[in-house]
C-alpha positions as CSV (number, residue, x, y, z in Angstrom):
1,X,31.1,-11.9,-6.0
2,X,31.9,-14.9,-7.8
3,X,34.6,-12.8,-10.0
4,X,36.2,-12.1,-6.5
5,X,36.6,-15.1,-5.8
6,X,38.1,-16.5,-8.9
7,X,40.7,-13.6,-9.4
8,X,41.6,-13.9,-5.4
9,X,42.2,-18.1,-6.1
10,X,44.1,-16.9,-9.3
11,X,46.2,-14.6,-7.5
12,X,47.0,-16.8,-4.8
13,X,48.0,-19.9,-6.9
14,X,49.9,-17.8,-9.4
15,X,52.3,-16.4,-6.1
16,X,52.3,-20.2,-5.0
17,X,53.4,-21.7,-8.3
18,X,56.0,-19.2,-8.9
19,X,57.6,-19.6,-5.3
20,X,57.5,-23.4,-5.3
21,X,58.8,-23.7,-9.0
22,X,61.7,-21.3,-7.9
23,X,62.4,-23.3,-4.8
24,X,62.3,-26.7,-6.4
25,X,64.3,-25.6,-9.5
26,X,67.4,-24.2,-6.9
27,X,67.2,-27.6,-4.9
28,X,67.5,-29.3,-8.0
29,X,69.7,-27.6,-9.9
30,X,73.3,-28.2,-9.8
31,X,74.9,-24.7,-9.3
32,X,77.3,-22.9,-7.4
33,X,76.3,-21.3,-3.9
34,X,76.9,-18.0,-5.9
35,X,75.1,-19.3,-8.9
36,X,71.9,-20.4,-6.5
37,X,71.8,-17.1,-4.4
38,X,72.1,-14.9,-7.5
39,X,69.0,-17.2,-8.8
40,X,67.1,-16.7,-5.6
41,X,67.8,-13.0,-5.7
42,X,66.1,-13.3,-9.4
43,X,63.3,-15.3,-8.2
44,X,62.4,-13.0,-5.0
45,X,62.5,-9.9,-7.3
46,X,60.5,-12.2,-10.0
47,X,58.0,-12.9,-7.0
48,X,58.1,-9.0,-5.9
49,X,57.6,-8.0,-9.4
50,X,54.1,-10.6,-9.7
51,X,53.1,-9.6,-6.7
52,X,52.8,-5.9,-7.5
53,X,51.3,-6.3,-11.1
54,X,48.3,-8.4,-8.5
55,X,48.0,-5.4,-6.0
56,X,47.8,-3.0,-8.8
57,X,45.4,-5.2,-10.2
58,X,43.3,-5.9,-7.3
59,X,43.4,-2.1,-6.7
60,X,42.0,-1.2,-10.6
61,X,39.3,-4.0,-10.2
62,X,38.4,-3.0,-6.7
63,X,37.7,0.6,-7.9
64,X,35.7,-0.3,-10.4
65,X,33.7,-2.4,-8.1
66,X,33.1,0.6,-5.8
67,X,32.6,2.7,-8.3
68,X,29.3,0.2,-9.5
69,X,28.3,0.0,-6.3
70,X,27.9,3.6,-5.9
71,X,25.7,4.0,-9.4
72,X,23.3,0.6,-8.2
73,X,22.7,2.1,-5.1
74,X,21.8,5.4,-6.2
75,X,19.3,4.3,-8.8
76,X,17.6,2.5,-6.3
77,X,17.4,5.3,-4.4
78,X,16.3,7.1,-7.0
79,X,13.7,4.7,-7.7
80,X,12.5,4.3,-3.8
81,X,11.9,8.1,-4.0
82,X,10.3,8.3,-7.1
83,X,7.6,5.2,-6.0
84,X,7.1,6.9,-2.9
85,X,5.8,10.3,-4.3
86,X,3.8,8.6,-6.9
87,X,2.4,6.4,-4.0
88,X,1.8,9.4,-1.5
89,X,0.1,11.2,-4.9
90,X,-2.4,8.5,-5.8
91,X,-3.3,8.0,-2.0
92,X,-4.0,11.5,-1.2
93,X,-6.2,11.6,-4.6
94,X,-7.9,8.8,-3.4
95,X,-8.6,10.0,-0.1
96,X,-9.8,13.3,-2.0
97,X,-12.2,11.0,-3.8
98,X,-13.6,9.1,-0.8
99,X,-14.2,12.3,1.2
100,X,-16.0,13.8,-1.9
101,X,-18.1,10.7,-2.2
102,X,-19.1,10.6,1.8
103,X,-20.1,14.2,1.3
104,X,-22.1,13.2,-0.9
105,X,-24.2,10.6,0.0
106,X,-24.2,12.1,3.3
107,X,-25.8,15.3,1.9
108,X,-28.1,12.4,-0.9
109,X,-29.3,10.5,3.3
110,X,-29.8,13.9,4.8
111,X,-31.9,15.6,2.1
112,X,-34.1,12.1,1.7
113,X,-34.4,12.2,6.0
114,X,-36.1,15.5,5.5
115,X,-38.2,14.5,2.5
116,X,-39.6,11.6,4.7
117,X,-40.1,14.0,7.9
118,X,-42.4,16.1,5.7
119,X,-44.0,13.4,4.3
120,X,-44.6,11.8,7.8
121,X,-45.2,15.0,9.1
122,X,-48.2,15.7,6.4
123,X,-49.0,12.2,7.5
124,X,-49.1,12.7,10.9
125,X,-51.5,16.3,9.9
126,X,-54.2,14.0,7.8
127,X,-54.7,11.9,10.4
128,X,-55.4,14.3,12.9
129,X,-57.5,15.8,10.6
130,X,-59.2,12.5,10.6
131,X,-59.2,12.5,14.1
132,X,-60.9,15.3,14.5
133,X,-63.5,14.9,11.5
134,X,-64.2,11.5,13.7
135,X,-64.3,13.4,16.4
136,X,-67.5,15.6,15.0
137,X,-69.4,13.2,13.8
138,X,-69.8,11.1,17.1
139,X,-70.5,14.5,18.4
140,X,-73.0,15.4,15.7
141,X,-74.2,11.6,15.7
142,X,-73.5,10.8,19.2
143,X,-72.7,7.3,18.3
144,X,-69.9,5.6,19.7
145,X,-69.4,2.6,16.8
146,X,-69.0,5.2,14.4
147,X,-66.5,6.9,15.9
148,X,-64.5,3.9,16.7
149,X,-64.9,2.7,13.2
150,X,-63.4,5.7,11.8
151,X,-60.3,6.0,14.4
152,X,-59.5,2.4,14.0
153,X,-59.4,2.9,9.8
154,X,-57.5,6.3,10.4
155,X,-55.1,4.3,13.1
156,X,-54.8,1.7,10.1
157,X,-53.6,4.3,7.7
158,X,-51.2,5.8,9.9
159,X,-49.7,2.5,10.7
160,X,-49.1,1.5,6.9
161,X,-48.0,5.0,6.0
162,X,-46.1,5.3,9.1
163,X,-44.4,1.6,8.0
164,X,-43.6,3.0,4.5
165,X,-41.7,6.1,5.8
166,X,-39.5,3.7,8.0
167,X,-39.0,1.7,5.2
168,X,-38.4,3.9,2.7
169,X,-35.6,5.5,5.4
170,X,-34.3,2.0,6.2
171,X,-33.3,1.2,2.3
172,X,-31.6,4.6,1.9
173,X,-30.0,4.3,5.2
174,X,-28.9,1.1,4.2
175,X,-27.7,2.5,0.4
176,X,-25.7,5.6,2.0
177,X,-24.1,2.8,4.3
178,X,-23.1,0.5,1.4
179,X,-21.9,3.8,-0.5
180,X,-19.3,4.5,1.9
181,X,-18.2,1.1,2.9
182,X,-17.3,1.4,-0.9
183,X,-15.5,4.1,-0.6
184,X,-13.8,3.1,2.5
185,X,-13.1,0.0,0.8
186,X,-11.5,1.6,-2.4
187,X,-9.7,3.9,0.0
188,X,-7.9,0.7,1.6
189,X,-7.2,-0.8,-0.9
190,X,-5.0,1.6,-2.3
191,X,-3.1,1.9,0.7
């Protein structure tokens, strides 16, 4: 741009110069009328002459100017493109990868939910079992502290086993969620 400027200032002074040298050296001179309009004849053609060597060479210079701006702007097109399908490749590999991941601990949360139903439902079967053995002997004893003795310890056992389940289901909720807020996380931060 600067270049522009300079060989447009260059130009202008150069077409100036010459028509106020020409002028001033016909005032001044002493000559003929003859003389002076031959002069002035030789300085318009001189000025005609300069003035289409400047066109010419604001024509070559003005090509070659399009001509780079053409090749600039199609490399960075080229280069747009080309970061754009390497962008659209990593995100939809990423995306791959979280999906593949959520599957995963989603199958990891709902194969542990199931071990823990059996477990509390096994639970659930030896205290009945308890229940009922409780049951028996106040029949066969027919004493009440007994029986309330042995359904209060069985009511215990439930509780703390009953409390371990939820806990144990609580930390691998709580691990499956941290998994894919990972993921999601990872996901984003590619985008």
């Amino acid at each position: 741009m600067a270049e522009n400027n300079n060989t447009k200032d260059f130009a202008i002074g150069v077409v100036l110069g010459a028509v106020i040298g020409a002028s001033t050296a016909l005032l001044f001179a002493p000559k003929s009328g003859k003389e002076t309009r031959h002069d002035l004849n030789m300085g318009a053609q001189q000025v005609k002459y300069r003035a289409g060597e400047l066109k010419d060479i604001a024509v070559e210079k003005s090509a070659g100017w399009k001509d780079k701006a053409y090749t600039t702007g199609s490399e960075l097109k080229q280069r747009t493109l080309d970061t754009s399908a390497e962008l659209t490749k990593k995100s939809k590999e990423l995306t791959k990868t979280a999906a593949t991941k959520a599957q995963e601990v989603s199958k990891a949360v709902s194969e542990k939910t199931k071990d823990f139903t059996k477990k509390a439902a096994n639970q659930a079967d030896a205290v009945d079992e308890k229940v009922n053995q409780a049951a028996d002997k106040v029949n066969k004893k027919d004493t009440t502290n007994v029986v309330d003795r042995e359904v209060e310890k069985s009511g215990e056992e439930v509780d703390k086993n009953i409390e371990k389940a939820a806990n144990v289901a609580a930390e691998s909720i709580e691990d499956a969620d941290e998994a894919l807020k990972s993921n999601k996380n990872s996901a984003s931060t590619v985008r």
